[in-house]
Gaussian input, Z-matrix of N, CA and C with variables (Angstrom, degrees):
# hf/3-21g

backbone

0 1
 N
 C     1     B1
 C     2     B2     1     A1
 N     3     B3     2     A2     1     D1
 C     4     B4     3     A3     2     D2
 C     5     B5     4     A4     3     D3
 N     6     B6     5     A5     4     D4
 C     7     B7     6     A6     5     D5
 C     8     B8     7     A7     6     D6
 N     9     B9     8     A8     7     D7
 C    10    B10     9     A9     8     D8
 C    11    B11    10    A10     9     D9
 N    12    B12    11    A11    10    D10
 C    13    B13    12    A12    11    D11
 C    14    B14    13    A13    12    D12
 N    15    B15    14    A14    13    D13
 C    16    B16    15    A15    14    D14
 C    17    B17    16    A16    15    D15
 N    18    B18    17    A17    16    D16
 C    19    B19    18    A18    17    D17
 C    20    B20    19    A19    18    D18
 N    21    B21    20    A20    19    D19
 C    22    B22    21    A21    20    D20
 C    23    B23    22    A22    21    D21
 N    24    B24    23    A23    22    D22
 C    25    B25    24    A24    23    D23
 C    26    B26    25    A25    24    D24
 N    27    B27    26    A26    25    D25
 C    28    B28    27    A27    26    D26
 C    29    B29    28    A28    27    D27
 N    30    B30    29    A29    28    D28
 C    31    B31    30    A30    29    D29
 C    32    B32    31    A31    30    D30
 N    33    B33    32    A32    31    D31
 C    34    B34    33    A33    32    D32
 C    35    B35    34    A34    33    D33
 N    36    B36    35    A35    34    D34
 C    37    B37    36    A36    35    D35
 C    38    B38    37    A37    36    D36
 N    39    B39    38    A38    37    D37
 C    40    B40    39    A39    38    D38
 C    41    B41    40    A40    39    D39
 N    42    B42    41    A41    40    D40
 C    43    B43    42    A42    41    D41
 C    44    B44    43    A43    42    D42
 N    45    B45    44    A44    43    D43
 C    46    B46    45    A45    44    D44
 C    47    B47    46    A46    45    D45
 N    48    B48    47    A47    46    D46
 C    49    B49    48    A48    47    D47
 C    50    B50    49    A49    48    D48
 N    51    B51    50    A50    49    D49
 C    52    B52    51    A51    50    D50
 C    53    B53    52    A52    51    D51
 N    54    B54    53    A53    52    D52
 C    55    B55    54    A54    53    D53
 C    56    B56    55    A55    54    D54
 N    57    B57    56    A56    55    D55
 C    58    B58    57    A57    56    D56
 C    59    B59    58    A58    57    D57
 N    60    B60    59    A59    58    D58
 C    61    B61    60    A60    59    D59
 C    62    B62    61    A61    60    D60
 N    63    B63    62    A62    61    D61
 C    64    B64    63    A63    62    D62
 C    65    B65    64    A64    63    D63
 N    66    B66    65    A65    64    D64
 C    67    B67    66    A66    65    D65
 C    68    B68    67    A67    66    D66
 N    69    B69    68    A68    67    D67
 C    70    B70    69    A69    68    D68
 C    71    B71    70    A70    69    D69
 N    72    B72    71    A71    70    D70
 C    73    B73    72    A72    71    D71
 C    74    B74    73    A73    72    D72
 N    75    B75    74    A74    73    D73
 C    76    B76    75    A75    74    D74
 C    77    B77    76    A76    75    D75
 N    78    B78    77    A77    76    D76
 C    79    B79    78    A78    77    D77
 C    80    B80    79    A79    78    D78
 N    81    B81    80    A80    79    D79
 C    82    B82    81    A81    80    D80
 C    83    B83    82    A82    81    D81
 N    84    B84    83    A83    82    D82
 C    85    B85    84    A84    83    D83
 C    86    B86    85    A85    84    D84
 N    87    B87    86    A86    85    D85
 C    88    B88    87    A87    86    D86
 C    89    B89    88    A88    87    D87
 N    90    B90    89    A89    88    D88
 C    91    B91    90    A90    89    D89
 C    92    B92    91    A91    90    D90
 N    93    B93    92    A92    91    D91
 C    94    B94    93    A93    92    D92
 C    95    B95    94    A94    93    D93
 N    96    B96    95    A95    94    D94
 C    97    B97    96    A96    95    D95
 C    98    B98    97    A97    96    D96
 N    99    B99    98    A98    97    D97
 C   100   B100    99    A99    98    D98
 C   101   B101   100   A100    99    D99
 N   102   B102   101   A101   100   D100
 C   103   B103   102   A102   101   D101
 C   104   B104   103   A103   102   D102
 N   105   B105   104   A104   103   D103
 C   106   B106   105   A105   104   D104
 C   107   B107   106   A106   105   D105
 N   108   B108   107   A107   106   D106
 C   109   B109   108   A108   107   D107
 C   110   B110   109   A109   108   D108
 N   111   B111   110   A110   109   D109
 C   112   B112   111   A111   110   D110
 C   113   B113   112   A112   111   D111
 N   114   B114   113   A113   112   D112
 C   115   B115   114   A114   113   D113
 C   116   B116   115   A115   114   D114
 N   117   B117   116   A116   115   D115
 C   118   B118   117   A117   116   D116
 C   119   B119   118   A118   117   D117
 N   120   B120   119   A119   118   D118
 C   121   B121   120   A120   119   D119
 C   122   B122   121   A121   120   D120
 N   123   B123   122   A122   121   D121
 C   124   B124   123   A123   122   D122
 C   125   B125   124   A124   123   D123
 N   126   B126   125   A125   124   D124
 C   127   B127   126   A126   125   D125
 C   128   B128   127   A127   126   D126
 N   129   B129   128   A128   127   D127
 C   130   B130   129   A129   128   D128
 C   131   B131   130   A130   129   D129
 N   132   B132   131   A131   130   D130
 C   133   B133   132   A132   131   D131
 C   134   B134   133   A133   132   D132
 N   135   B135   134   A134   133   D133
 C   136   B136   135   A135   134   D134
 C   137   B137   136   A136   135   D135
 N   138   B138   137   A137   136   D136
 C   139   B139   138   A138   137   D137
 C   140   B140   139   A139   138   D138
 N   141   B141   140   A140   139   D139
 C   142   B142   141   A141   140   D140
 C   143   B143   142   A142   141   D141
 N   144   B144   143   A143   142   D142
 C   145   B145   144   A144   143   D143
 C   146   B146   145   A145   144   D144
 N   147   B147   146   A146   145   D145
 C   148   B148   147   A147   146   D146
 C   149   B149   148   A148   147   D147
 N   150   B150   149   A149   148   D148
 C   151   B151   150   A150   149   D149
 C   152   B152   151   A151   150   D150
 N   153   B153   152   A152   151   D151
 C   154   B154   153   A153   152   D152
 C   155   B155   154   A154   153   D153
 N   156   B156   155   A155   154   D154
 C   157   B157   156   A156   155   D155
 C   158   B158   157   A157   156   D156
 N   159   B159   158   A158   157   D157
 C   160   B160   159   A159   158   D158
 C   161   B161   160   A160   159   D159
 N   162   B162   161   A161   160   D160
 C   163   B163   162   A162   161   D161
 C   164   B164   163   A163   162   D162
 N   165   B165   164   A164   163   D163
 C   166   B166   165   A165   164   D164
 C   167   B167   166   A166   165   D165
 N   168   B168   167   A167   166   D166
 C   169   B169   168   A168   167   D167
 C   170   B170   169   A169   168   D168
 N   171   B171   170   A170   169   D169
 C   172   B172   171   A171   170   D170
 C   173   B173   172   A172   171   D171
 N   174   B174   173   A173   172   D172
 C   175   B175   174   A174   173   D173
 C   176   B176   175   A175   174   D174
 N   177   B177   176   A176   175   D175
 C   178   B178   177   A177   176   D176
 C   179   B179   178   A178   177   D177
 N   180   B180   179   A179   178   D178
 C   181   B181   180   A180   179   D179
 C   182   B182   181   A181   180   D180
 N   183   B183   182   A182   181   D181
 C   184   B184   183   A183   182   D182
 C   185   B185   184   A184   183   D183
 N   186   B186   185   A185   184   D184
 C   187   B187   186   A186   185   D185
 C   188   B188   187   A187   186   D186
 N   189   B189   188   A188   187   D187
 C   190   B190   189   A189   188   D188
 C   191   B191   190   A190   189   D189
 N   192   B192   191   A191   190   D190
 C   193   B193   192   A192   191   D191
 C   194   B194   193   A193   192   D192
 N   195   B195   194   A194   193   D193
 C   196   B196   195   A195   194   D194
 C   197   B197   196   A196   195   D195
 N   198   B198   197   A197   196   D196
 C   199   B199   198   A198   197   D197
 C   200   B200   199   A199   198   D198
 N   201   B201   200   A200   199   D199
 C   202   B202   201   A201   200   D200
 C   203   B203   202   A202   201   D201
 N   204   B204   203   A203   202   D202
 C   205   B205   204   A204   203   D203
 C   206   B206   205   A205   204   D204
 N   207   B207   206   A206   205   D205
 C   208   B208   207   A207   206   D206
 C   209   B209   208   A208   207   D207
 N   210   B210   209   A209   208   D208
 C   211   B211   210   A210   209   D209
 C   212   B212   211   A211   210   D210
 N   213   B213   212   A212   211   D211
 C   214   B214   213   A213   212   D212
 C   215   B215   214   A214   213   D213
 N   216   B216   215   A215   214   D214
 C   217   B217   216   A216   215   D215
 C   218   B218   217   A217   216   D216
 N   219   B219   218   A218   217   D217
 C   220   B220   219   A219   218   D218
 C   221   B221   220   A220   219   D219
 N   222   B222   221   A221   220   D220
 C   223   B223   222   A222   221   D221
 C   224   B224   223   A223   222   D222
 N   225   B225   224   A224   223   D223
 C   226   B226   225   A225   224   D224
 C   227   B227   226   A226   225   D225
 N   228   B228   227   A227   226   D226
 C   229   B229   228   A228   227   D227
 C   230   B230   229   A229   228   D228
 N   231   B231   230   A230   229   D229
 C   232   B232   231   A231   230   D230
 C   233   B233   232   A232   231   D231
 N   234   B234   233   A233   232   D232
 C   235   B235   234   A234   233   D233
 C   236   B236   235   A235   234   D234
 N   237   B237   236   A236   235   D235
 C   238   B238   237   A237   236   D236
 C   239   B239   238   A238   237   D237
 N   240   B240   239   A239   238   D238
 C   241   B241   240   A240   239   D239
 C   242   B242   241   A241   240   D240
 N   243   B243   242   A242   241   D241
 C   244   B244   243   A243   242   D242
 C   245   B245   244   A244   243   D243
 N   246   B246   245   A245   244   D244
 C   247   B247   246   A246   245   D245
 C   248   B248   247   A247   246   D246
 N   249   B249   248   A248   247   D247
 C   250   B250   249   A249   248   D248
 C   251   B251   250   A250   249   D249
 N   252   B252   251   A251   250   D250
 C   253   B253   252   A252   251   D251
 C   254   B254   253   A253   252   D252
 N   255   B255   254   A254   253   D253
 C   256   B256   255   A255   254   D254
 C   257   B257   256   A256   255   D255
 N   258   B258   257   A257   256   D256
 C   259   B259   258   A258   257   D257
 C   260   B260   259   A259   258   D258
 N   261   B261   260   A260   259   D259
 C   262   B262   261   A261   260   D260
 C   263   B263   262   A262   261   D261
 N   264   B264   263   A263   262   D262
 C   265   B265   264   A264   263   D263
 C   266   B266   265   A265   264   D264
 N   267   B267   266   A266   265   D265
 C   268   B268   267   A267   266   D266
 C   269   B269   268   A268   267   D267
 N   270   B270   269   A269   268   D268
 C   271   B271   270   A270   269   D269
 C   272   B272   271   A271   270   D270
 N   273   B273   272   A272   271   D271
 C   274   B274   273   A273   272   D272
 C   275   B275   274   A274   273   D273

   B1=1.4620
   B2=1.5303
   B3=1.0433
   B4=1.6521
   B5=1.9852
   B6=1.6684
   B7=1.0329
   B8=1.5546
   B9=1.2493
   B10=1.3586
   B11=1.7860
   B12=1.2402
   B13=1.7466
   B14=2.0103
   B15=1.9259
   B16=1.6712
   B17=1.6512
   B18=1.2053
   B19=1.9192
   B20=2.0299
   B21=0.9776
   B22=1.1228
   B23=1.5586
   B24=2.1280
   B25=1.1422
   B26=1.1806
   B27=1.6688
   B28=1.1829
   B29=1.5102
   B30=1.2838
   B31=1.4034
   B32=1.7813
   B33=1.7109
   B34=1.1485
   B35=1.8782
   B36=1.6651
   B37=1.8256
   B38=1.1927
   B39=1.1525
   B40=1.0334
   B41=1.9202
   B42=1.2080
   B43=1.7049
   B44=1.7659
   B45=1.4333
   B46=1.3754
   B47=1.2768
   B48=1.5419
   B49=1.6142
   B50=1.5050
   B51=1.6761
   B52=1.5408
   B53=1.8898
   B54=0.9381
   B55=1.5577
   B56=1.2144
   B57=1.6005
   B58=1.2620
   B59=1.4259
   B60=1.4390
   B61=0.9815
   B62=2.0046
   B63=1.6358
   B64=1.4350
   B65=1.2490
   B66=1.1488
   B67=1.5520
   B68=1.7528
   B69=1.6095
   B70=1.3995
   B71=1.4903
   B72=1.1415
   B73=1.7605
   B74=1.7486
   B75=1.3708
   B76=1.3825
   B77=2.2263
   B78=1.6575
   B79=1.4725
   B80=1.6798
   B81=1.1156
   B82=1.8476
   B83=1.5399
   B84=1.4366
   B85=1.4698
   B86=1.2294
   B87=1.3439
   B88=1.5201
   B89=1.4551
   B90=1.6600
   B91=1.3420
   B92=1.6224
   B93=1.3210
   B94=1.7236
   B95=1.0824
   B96=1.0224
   B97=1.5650
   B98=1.5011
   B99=1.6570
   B100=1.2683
   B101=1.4637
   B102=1.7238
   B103=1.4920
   B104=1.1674
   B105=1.3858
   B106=1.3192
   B107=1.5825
   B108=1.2717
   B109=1.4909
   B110=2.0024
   B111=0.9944
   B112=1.9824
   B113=1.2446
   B114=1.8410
   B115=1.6679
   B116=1.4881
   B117=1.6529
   B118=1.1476
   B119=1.2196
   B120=1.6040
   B121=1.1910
   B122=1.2987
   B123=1.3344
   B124=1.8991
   B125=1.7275
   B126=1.3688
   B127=1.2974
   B128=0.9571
   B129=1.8162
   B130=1.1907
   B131=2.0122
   B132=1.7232
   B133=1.6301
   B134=1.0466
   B135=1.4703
   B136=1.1332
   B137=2.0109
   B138=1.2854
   B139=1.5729
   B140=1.8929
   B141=1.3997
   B142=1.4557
   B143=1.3024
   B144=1.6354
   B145=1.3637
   B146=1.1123
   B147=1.3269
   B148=1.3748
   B149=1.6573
   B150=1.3560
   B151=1.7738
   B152=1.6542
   B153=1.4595
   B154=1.8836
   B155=1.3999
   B156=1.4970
   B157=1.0560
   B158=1.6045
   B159=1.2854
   B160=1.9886
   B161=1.9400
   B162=1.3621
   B163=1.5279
   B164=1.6945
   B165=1.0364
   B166=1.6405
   B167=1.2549
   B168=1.4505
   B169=1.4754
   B170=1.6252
   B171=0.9239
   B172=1.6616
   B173=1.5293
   B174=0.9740
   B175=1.4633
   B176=1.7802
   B177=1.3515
   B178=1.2466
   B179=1.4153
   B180=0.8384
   B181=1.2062
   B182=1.8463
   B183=1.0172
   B184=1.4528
   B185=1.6354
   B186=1.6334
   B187=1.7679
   B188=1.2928
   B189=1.3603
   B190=1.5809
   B191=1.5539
   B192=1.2981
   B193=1.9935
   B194=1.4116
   B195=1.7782
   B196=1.4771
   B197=1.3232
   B198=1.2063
   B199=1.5251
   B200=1.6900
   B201=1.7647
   B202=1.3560
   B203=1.4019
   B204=1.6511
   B205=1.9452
   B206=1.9697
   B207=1.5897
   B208=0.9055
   B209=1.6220
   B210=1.3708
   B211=1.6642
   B212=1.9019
   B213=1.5654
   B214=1.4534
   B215=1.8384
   B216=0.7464
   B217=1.1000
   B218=1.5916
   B219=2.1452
   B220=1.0615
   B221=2.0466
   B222=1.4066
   B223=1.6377
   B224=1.6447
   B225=1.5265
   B226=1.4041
   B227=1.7594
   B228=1.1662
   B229=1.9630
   B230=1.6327
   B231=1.9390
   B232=1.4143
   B233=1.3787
   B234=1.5599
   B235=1.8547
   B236=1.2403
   B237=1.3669
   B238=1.9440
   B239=1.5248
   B240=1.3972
   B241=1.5260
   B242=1.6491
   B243=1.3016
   B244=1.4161
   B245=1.7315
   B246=1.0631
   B247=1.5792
   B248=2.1392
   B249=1.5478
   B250=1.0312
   B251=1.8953
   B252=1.8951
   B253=1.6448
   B254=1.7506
   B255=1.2366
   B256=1.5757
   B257=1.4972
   B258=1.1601
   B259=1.7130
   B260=1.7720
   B261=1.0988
   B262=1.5849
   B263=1.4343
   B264=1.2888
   B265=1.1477
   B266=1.4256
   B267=1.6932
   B268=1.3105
   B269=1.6695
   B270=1.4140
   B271=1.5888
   B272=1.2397
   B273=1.1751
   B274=1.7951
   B275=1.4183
   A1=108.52
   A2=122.79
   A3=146.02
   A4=90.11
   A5=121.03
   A6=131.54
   A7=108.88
   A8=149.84
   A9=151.37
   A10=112.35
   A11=97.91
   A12=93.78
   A13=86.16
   A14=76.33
   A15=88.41
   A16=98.09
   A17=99.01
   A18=116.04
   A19=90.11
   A20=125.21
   A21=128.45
   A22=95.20
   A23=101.92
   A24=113.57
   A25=112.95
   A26=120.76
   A27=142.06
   A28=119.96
   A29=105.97
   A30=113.21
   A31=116.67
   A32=100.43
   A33=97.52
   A34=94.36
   A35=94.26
   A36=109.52
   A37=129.05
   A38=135.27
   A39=121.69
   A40=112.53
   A41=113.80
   A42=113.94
   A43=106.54
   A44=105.84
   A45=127.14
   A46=125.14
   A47=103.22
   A48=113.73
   A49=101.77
   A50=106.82
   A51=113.49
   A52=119.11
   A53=116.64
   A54=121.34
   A55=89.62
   A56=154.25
   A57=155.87
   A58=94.37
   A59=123.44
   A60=122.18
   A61=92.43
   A62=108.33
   A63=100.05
   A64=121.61
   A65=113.37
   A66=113.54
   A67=127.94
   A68=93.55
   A69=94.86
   A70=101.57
   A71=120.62
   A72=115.28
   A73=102.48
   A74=117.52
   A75=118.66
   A76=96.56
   A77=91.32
   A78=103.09
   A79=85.91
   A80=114.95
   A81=123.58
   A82=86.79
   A83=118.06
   A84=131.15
   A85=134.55
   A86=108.64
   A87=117.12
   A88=122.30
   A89=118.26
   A90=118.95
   A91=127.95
   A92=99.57
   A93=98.80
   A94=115.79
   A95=132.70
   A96=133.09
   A97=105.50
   A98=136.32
   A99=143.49
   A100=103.69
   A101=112.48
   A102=104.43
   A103=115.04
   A104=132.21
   A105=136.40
   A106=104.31
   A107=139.95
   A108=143.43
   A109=108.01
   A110=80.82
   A111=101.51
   A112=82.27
   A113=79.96
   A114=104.22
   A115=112.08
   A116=112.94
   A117=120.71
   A118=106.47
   A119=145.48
   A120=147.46
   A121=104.30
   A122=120.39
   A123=105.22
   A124=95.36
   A125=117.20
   A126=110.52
   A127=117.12
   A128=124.62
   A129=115.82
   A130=108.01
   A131=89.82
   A132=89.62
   A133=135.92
   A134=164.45
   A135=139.01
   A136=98.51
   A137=125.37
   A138=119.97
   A139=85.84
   A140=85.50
   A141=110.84
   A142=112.35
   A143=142.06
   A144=155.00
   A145=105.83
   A146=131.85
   A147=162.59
   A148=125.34
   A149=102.33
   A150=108.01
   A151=96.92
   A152=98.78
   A153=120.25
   A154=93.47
   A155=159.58
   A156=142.67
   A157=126.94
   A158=99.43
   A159=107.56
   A160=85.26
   A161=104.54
   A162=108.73
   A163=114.22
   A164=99.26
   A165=107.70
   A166=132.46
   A167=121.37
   A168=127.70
   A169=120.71
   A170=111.27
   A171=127.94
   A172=99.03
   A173=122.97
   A174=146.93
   A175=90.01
   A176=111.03
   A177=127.98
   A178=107.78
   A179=120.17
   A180=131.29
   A181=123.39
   A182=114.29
   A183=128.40
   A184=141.73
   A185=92.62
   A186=91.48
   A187=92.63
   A188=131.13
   A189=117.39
   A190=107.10
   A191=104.83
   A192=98.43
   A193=95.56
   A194=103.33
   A195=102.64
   A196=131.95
   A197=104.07
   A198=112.16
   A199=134.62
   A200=94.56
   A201=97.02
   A202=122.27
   A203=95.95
   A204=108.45
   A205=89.82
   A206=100.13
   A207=132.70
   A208=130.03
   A209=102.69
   A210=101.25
   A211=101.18
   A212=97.36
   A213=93.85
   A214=89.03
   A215=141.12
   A216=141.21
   A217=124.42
   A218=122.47
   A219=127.83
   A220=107.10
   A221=91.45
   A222=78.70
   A223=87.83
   A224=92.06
   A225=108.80
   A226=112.43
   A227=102.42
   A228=95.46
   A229=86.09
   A230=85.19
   A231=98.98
   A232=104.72
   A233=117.41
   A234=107.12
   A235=110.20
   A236=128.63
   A237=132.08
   A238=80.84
   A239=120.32
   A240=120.04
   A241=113.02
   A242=124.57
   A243=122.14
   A244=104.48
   A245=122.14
   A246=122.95
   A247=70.43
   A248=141.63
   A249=127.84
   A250=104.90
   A251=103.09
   A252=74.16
   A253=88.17
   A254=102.88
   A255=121.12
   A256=86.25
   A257=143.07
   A258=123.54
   A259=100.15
   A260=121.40
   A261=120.68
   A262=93.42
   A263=151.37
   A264=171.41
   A265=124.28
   A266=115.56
   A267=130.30
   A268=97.61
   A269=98.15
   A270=95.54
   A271=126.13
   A272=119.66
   A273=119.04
   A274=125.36
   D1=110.90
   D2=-163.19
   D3=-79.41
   D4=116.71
   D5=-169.26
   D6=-99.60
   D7=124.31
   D8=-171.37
   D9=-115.53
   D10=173.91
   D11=173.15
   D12=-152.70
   D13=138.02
   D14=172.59
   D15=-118.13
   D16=164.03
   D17=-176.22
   D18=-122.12
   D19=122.76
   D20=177.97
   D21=-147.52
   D22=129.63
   D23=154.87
   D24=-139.26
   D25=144.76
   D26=-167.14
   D27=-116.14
   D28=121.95
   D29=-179.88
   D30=-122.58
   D31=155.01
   D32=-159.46
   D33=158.37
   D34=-173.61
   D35=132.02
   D36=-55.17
   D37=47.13
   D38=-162.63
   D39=-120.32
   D40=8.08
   D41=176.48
   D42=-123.86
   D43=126.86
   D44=-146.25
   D45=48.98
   D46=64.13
   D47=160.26
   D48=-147.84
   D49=56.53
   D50=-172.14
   D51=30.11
   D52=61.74
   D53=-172.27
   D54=-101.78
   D55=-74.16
   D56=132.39
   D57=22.33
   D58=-83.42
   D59=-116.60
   D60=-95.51
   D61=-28.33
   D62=166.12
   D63=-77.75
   D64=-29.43
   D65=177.42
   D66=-50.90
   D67=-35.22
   D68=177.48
   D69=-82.38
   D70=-26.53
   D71=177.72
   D72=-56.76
   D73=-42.08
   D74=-152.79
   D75=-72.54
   D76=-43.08
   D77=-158.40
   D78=-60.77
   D79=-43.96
   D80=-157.68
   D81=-48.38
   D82=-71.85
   D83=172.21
   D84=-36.43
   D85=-27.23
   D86=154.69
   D87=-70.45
   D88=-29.51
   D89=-149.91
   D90=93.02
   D91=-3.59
   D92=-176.24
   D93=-70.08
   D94=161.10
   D95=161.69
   D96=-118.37
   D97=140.61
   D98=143.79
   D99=179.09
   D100=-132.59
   D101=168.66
   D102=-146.84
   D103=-167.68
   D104=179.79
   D105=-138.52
   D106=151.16
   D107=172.45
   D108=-160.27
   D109=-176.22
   D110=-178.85
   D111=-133.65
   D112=128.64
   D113=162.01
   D114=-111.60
   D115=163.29
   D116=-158.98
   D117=-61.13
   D118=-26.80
   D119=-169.85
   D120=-72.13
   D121=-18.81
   D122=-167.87
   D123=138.84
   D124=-60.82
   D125=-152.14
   D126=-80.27
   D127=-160.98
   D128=171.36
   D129=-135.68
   D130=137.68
   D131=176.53
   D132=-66.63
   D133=160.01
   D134=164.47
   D135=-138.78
   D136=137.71
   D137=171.56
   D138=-147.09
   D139=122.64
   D140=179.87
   D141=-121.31
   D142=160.59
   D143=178.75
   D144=-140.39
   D145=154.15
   D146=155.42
   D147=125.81
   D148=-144.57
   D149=178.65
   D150=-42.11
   D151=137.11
   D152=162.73
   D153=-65.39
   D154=-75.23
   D155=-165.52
   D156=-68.62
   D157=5.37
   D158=174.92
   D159=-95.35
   D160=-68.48
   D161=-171.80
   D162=-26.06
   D163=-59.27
   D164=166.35
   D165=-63.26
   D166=-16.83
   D167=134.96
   D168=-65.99
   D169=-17.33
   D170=162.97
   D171=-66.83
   D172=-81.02
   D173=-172.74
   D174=-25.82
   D175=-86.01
   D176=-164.44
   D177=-46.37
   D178=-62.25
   D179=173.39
   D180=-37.09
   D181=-55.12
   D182=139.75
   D183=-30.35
   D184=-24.10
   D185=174.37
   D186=-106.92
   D187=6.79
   D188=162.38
   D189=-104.72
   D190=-51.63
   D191=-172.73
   D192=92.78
   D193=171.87
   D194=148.86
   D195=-57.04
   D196=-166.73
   D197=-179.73
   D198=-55.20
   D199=-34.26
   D200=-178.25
   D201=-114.36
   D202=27.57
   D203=-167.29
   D204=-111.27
   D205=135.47
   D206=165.50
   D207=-81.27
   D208=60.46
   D209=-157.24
   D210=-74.34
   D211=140.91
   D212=-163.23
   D213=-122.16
   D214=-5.27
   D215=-147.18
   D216=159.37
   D217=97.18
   D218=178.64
   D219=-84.75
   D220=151.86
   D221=147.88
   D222=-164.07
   D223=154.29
   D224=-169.46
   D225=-134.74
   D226=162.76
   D227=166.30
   D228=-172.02
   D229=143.78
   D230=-179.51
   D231=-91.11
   D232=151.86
   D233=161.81
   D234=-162.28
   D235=-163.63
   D236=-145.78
   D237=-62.45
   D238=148.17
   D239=148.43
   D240=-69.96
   D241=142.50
   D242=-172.98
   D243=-113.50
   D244=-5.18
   D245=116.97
   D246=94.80
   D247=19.50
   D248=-167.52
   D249=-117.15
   D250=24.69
   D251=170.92
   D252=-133.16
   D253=-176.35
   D254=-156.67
   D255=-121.08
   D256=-52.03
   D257=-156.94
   D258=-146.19
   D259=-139.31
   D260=-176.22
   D261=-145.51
   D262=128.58
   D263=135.31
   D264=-97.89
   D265=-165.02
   D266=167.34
   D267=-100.20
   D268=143.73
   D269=127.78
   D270=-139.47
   D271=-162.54
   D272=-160.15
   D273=-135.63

């Protein structure tokens, strides 16, 4: 099974409307490992690893958010997996 890494950031409503906090539920549930955070501009980061067809449930998942995130705008790019995280968390 051929392992990938996506860079996904999301803009919008999207910091304090638990987006962080489902995302890592969703990635955990996929199997991904990397992280998710809020960046100072507003949005939110996301760098994920594993299966190309989980990542893209990553993906999708992301231009909606939870319930109360206003996603206005994804952008994403795939590249080498760097094969350096152990589970899916925050960081800060």
């Amino acid at each position: 099974m051929k392992i990938s890494n996506i860079k996904i950031k999301v803009f919008g409503y999207v910091q304090g409307v638990f987006f962080r906090y489902t995302t890592r539920k969703v990635a955990r549930r996929l199997g991904l490992v990397g992280f998710v955070k809020n960046l100072p501009d507003g949005t939110v980061y996301i760098e994920a690893e594993g299966p190309l067809e989980k990542l893209l449930e990553l993906l999708e998942f992301s231009t909606k958010g939870p319930k109360h995130a206003q996603v206005e705008k994804v952008e994403h790019e795939f590249t080498t997996p760097t094969n350096q995280f152990k589970e899916f968390d925050y960081e800060f």
